[in-house]
C-alpha positions in Angstrom: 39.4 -5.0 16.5 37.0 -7.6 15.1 37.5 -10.5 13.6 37.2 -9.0 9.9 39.8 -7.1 10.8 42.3 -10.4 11.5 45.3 -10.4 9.4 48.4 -12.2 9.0 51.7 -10.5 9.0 53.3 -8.8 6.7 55.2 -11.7 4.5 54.3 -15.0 6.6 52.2 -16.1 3.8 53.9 -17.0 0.4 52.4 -18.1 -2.5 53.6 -21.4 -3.8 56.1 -21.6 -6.7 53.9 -23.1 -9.6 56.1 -24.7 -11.7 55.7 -25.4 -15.6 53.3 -22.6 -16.5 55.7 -20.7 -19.0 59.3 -18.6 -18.7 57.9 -15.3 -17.3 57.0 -17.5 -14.5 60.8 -18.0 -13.8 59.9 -22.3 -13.7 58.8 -22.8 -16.8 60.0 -25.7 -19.4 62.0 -27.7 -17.5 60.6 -26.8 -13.8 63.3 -26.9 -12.3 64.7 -30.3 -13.4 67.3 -29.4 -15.2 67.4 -31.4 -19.0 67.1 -35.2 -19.3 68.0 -37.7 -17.0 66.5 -40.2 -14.0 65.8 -36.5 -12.3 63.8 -35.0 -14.7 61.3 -37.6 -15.2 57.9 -38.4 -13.0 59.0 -40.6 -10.5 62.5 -40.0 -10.6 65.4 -40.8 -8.8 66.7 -42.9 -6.2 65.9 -43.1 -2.4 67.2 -41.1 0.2 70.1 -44.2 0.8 71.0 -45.1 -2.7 74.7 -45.6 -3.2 75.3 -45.9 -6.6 74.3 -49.5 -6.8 76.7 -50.1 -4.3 74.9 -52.3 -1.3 73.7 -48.9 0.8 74.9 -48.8 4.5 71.9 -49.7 5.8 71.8 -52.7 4.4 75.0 -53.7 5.0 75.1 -53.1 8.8 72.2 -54.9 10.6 72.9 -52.8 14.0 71.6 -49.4 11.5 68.3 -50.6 11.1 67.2 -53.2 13.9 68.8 -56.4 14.9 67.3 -58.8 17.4 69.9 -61.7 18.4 68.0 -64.9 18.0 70.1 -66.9 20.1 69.9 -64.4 23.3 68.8 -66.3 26.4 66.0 -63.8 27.8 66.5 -64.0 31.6 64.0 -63.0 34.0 65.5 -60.5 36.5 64.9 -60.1 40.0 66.8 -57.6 42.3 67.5 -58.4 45.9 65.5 -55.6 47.2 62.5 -57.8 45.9 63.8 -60.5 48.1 64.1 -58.8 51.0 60.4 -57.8 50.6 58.7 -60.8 49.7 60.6 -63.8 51.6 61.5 -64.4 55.3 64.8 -65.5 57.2 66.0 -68.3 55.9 63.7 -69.6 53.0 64.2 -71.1 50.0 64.4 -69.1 46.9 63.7 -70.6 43.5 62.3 -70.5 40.5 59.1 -72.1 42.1 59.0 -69.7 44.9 59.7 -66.6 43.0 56.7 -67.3 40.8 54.7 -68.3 43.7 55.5 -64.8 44.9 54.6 -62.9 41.6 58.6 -62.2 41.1 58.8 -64.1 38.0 56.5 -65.2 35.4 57.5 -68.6 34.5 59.5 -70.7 37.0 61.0 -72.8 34.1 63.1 -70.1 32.7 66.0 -68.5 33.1 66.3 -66.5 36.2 69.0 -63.5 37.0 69.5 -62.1 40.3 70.3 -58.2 40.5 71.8 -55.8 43.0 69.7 -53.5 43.4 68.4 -52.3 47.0 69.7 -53.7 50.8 69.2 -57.4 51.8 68.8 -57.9 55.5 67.8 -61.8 55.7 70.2 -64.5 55.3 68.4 -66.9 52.2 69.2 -69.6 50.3 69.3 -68.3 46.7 68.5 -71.1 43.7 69.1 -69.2 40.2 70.9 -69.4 36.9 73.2 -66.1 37.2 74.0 -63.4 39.9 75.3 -60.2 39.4 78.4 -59.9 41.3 76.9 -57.4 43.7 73.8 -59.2 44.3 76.1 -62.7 45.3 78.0 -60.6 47.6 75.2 -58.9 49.0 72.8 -62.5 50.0 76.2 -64.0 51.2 77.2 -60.6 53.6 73.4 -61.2 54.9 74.5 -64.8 55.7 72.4 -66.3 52.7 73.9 -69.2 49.8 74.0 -68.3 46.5 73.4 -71.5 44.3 74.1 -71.2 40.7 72.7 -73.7 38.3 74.2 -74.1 34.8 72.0 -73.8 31.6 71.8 -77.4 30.4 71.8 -75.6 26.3 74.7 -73.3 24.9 75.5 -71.4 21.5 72.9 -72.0 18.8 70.8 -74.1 21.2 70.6 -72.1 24.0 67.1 -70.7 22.4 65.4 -71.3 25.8 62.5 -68.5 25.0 62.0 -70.3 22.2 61.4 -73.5 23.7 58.1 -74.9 24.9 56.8 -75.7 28.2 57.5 -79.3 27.5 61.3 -79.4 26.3 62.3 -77.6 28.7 60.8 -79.4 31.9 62.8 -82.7 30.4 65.7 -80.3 30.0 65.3 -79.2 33.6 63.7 -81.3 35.0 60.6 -80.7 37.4 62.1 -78.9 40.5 64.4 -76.0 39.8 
């Protein structure tokens, strides 16, 4: 066999239905489109969610097509596993000592504290939510967990929106 030889099989190659060249073709006049209406001329008809004129579904539902919340408070998660890695018995951990060890990426925002992993060091946990396995894990290793309140709720609570400025008067410098 050589390469002049190559064919394809037997029916896997169809010609293409050329509509509008005259009856014996089978498409002819009309091509297809049926008589008059949106459907039969160039550019007709509606997209693949038109309703009627009726608001389509994806419009009406936001969660279809996409919806960020712009209230959400983006917190900055840390597991305890982390914890266990990075600090020793007994230290102090905050927002200032989580970025200091690369944890967390901005000490002035939000900061959650996960489950995930062992803890085998008793420390004194600073953040603004705990899961409820991660409290009970830092206080069966002998460690504090310290909740601190976000000072904005609702509408206002748009701390990623913030900048640097608002929200160190907000929080002060420390935590």
């Amino acid at each position: 066999m050589k390469l002049h030889d190559l064919r394809p099989d037997p029916g896997s190659k169809r010609k293409r239905t050329r509509v509008g060249r005259g009856i014996s073709a089978g498409k002819g006049k009309t091509a297809g489109r049926g008589n008059k209406g949106q459907g039969s001329r160039s550019g007709g008809g509606k997209g693949p969610y038109f309703e009627g004129g009726q608001l389509p579904l994806v419009r009406r539902l936001p969660f279809k097509r996409g919806f960020t919340n712009i209230f959400a408070i983006a917190y900055q998660e840390v597991n305890v596993n982390m914890l266990d890695l990075r600090f020793d018995e007994g230290a102090l951990v905050n927002g200032d000592s989580l970025a200091a060890a690369g944890l967390v990426r901005d000490s002035d925002k939000p900061i959650k504290i996960l489950g995930r992993g062992e803890l085998g060091k008793r420390l004194d946990v600073h953040a603004n939510k705990f899961s409820k396995s991660a409290a009970a894990k830092i206080e069966a290793a002998g460690g504090s967990v310290n909740r601190h309140d976000l000072k904005l709720t609702g509408a206002r609570a748009t701390i990623k929106k913030m900048r640097k400025v608002d929200l160190q008067r907000l929080y002060g410098e420390g935590d």
